[in-house]
C-alpha positions as CSV (number, residue, x, y, z in Angstrom):
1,X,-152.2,-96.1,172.9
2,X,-153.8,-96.3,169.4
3,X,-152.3,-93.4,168.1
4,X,-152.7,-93.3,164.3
5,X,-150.8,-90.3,163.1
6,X,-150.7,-86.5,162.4
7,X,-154.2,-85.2,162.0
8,X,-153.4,-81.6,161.4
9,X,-150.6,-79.2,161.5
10,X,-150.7,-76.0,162.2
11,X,-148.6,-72.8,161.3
12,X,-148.0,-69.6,162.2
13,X,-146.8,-67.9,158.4
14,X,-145.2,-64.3,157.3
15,X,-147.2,-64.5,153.7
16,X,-150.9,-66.0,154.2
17,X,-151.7,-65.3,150.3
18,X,-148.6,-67.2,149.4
19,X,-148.9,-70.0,151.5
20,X,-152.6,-70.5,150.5
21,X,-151.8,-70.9,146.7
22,X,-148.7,-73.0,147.5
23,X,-150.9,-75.2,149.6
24,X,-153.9,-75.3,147.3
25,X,-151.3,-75.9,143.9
26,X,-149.7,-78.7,145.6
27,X,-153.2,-80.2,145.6
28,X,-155.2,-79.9,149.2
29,X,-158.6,-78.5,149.1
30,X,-159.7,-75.2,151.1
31,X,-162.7,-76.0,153.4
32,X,-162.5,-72.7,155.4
33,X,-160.9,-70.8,157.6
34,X,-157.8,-71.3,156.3
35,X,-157.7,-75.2,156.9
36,X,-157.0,-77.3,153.6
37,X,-157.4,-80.9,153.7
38,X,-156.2,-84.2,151.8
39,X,-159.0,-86.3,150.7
40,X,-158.9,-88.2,154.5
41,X,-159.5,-84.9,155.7
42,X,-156.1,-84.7,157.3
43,X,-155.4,-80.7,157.2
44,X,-152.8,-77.7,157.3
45,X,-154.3,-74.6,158.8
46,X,-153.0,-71.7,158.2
47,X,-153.1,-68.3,160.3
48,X,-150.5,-65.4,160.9
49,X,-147.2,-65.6,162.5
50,X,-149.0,-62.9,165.3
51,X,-151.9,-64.4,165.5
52,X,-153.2,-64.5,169.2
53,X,-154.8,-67.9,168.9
54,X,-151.1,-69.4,168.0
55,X,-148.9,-70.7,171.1
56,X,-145.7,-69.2,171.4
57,X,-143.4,-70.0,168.6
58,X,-139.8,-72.0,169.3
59,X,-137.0,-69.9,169.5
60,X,-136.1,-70.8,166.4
61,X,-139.1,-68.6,164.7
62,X,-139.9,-72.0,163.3
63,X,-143.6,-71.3,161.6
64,X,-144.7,-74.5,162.5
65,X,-147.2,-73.8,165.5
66,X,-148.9,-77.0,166.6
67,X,-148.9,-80.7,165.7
68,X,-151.9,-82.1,166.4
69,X,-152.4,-86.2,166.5
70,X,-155.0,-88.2,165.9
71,X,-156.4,-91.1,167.8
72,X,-158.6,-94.3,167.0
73,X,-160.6,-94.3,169.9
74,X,-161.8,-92.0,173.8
75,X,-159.4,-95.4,175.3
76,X,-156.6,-94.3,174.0
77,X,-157.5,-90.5,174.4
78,X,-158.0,-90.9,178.0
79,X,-155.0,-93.2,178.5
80,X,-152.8,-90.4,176.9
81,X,-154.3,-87.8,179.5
82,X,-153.6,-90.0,182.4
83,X,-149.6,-90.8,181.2
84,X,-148.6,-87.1,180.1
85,X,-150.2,-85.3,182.8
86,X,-147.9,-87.3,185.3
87,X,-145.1,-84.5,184.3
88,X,-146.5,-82.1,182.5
89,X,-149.4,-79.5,182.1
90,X,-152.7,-80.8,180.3
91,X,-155.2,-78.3,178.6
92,X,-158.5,-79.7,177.3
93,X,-159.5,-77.6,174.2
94,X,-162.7,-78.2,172.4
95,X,-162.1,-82.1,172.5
96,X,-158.2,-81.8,172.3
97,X,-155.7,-82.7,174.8
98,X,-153.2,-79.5,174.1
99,X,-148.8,-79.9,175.6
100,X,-145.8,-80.1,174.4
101,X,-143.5,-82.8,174.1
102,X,-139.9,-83.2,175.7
103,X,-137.8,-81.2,172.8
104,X,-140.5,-78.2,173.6
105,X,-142.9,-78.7,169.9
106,X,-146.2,-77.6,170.9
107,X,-148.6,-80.7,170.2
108,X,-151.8,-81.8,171.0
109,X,-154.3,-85.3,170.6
110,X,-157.9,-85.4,169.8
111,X,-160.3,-88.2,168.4
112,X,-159.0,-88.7,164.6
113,X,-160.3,-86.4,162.0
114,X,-159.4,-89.3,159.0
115,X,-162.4,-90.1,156.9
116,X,-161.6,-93.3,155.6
117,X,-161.1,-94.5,151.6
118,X,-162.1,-96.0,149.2
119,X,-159.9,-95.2,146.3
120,X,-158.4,-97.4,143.8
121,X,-154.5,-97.9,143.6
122,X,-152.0,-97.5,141.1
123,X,-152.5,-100.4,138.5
124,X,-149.5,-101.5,136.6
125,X,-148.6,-104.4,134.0
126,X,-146.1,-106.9,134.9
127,X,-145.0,-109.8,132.9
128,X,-146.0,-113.0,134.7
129,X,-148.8,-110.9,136.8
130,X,-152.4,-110.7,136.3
131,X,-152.9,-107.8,134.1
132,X,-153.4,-104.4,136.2
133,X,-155.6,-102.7,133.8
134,X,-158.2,-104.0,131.6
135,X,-157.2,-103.9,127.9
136,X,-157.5,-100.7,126.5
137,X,-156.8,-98.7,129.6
138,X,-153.8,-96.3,129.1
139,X,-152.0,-95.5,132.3
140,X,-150.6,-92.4,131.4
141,X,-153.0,-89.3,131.4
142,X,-151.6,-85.9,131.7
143,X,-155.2,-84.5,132.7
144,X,-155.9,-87.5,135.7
145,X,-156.4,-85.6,139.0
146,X,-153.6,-85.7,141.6
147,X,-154.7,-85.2,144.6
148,X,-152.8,-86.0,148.1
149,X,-154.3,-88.5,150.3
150,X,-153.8,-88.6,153.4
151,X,-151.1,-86.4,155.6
152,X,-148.1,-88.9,155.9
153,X,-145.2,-88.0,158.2
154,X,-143.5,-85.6,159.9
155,X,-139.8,-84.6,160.0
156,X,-138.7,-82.5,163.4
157,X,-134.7,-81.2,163.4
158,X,-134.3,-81.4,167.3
159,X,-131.1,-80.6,169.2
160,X,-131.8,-83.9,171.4
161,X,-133.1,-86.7,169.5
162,X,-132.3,-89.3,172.2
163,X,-134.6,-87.1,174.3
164,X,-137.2,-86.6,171.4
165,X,-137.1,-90.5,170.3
166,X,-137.6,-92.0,174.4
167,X,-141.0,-89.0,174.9
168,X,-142.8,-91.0,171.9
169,X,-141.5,-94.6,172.4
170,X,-141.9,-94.4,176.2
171,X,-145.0,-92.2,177.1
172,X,-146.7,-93.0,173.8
173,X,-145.4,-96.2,172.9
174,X,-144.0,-95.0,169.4
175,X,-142.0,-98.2,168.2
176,X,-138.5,-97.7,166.2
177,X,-138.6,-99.2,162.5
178,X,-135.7,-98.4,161.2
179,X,-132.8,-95.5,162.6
180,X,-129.7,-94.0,161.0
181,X,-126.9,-93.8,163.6
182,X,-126.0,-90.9,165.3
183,X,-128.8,-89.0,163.1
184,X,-132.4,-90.2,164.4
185,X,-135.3,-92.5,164.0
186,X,-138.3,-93.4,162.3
187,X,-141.2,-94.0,164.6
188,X,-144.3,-95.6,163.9
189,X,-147.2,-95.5,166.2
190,X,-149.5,-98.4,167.4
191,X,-152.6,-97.8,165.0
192,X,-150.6,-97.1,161.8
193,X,-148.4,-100.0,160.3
194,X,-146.6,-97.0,157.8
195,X,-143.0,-97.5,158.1
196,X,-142.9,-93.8,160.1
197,X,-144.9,-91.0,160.8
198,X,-142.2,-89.1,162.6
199,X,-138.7,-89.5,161.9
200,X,-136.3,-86.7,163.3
201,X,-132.9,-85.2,162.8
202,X,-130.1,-84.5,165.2
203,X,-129.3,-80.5,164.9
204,X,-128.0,-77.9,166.6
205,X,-130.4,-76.1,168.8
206,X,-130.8,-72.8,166.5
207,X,-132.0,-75.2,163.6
208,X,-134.6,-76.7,165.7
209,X,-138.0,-76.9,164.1
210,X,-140.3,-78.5,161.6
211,X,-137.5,-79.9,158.6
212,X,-140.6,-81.3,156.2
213,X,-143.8,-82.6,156.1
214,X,-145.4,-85.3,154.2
215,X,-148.8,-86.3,152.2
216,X,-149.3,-89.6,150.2
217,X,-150.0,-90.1,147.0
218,X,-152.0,-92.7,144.8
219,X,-148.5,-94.1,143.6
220,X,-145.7,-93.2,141.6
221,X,-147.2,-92.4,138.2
222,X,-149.4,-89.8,140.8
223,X,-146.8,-88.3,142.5
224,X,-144.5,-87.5,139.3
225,X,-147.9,-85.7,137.8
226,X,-148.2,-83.4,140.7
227,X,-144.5,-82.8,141.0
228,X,-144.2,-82.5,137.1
229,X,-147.3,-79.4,137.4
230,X,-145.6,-77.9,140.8
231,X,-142.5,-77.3,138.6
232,X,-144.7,-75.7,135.3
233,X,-146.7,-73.6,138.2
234,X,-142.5,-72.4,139.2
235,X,-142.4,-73.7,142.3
236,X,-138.5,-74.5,143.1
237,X,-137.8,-78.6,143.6
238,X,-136.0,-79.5,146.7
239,X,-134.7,-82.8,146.4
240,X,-135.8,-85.5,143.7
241,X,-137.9,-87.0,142.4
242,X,-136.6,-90.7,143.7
243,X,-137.4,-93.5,145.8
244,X,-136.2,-93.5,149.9
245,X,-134.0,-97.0,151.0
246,X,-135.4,-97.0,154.6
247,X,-139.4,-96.8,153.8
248,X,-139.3,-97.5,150.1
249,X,-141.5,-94.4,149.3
250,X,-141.3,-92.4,146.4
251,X,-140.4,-89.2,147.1
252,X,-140.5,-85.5,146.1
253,X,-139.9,-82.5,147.8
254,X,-140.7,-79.0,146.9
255,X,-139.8,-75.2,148.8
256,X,-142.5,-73.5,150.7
257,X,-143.2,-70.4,152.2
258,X,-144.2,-72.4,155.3
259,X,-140.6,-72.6,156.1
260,X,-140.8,-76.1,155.5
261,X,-140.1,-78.5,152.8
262,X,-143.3,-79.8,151.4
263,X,-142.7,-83.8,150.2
264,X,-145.1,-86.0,148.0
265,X,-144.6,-89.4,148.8
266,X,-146.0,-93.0,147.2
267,X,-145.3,-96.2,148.1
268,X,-144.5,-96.8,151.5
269,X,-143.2,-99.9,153.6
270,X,-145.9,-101.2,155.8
271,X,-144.2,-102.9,159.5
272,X,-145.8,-105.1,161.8
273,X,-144.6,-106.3,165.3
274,X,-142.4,-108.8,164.0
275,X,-140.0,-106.2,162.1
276,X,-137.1,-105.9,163.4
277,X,-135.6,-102.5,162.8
278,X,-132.3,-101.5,160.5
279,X,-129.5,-99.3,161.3
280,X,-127.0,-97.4,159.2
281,X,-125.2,-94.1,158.1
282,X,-126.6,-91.5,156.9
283,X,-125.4,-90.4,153.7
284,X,-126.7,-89.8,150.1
285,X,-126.4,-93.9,149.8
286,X,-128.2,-94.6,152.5
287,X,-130.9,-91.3,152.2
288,X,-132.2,-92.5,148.5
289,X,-131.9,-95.8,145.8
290,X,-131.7,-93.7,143.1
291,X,-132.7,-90.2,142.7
292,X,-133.8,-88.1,139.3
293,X,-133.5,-84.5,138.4
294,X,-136.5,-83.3,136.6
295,X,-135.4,-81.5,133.1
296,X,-137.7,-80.3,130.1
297,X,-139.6,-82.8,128.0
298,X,-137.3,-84.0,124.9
299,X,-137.5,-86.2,122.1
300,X,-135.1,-87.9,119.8
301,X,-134.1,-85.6,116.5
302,X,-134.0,-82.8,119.1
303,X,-131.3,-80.5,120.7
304,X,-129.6,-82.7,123.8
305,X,-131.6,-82.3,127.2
306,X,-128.0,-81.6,128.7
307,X,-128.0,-82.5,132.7
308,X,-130.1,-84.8,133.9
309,X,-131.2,-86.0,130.1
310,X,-129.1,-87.3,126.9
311,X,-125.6,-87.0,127.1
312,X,-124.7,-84.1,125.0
């Protein structure tokens, strides 16, 4: 089943004005009807938590709604139909195949939405390398454009994950890249070599919804630009800015009135068949490499930064 990855979430929300200027700040583009896209055209749509066009919401009140997969090709579209209807109800929507999965999320599958790219990378200068940029190109511009890429990954708290984990690796033939133990995976589907685009959390069952969601970023330099303006716009950091062991990306998450956390990520691990996946704790040495705390701009001659700067 060439499943690629999460085309388009969509939530149910107490504050539609809020959520559309968190959503358009952090960098997606509104195209209408209150759908805002990354550059690939992968999407968050918004609508009220009553809305009558929403399914029912977990029990939880989680805000997130619907989590809506995209596929390469009518193969793989079909093939899903005929495995998940063995067990479970099937409703065809406008070209979607609309269920849920075994921990109860509401998802659905249609023919991918991804445009692709042509974008240029991050260019850097390393010693011993072939130069990254041509001479006289700076790297660092405070007015470059940050804009998110493509949607990356999803992160589910579920009160089940053995449950969770076997619905994607046996009925849609998710494959395990890397797990911390007695915690969760991360799963990575058959038409996306990312290290994950679903990784999920062992919770209790009143916890049990949608922990973060993810969009990639050009690189590094990229994602600490649009961080660096979510913070100046007063937006309240979650966790980093750092870089993840298990996945290598870059990472920075930021509070949203989605009920979610809202990450940028750069950088991530690409897997093939032949990987053969990790294991370990999870704990703050296993969770990051090393992690930041962003802090006003200093320079030397000037009053100490205090935490997270110059030693006072």
């Amino acid at each position: 089943m060439r499943i690629i990855g999460p085309d388009e979430l969509i939530f149910g929300v107490d504050n539609l004005e809020a959520s559309r200027a968190f959503l358009v700040d952090y960098g997606l583009t509104d195209v209408g009807n209150d759908t805002f896209e990354a550059l690939d055209g992968t999407a968050i749509t918004l609508r009220a938590r009553d809305d009558a066009s929403l399914p029912a919401a977990l029990e939880t009140g989680s805000m997130l709604r619907r989590t809506i997969w995209g596929v390469e090709d009518q193969a793989s579209l079909d093939a899903i139909e005929t495995e998940l209807s063995k067990d479970r109800e099937i409703v065809k929507n406008d070209g979607q195949l609309l269920t849920k999965d075994d921990a109860g999320f509401e998802i659905g599958f249609q023919l991918t939405r991804r445009r692709p790219l042509d974008l240029p990378a991050e260019m850097i200068n390393s010693p011993g390398a072939k130069p990254g940029r041509a001479p006289n190109e700076i790297a660092a511009n405070e007015d470059a454009e940050a804009k998110p890429r493509s949607l990356s990954h999803i992160v589910y708290f579920v009160p089940d994950m053995d449950v969770m984990a076997n619905f994607y690796i046996d009925r849609l033939q998710f494959v395990i890249t890397d797990k911390f133990t007695n915690t969760g995976p991360f799963l990575r589907p058959q038409a996306n070599n990312d290290h994950h685009v679903l990784f999920m959390i062992q919770t209790p069952p009143y916890m049990q919804g949608l922990e973060h969601l993810a969009f990639h970023m050009q690189g590094p330099t990229e994602l600490m630009l649009a961080g660096s303006r979510m913070v100046k716009k007063g937006y309240e950091s979650f966790w980093g800015p750092g870089r993840h062991k298990f996945g290598s990306n870059w990472f920075w998450y930021f509070n949203s009135p989605l009920g979610t956390h809202v990450e940028y990520d750069a950088d991530m691990d690409h897997h093939d068949g032949d990987w053969i996946h990790r294991e370990g704790p999870m704990g703050p040495e296993q969770a990051q490499m090393f992690l930041f705390e962003n802090v006003e701009k200093w320079a030397p001659g000037g009053p100490p930064p205090g935490k997270g700067g110059k030693p006072e």
